[in-house]
C-alpha positions in Angstrom: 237.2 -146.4 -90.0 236.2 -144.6 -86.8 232.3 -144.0 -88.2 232.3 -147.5 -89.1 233.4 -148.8 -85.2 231.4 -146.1 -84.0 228.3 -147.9 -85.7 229.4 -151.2 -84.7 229.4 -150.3 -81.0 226.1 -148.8 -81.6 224.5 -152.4 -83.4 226.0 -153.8 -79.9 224.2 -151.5 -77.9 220.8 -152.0 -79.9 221.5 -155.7 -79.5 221.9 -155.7 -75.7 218.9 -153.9 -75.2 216.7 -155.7 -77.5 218.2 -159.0 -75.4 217.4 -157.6 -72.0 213.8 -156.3 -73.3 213.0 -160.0 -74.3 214.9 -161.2 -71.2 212.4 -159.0 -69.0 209.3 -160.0 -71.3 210.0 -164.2 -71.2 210.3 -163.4 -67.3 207.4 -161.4 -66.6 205.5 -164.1 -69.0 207.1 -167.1 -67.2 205.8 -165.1 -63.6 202.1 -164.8 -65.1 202.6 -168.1 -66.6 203.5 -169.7 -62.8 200.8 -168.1 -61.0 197.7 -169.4 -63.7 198.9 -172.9 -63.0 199.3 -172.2 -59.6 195.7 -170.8 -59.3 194.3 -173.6 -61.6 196.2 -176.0 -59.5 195.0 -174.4 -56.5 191.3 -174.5 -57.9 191.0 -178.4 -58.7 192.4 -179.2 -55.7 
């Protein structure tokens, strides 16, 4: 009963980080994303 909450807490863990990696990657891809347009913007203007 113990090993199997003790592995539970761990899944949660794994899951939190895996959430915050792809948290961090869709906001470093949204920041890239921004500043194309905004060059491409910037350039047909």
């Amino acid at each position: 009963h113990v090993k199997y909450k003790c592995r539970k807490t761990i899944t949660q863990k794994i899951l939190t980080d895996i959430f915050l990696m792809t948290v961090f990657i869709l906001a470093v891809v949204l920041r890239v994303f921004v500043l194309i347009v905004f060059k491409v913007v910037d350039f047909t203007i």
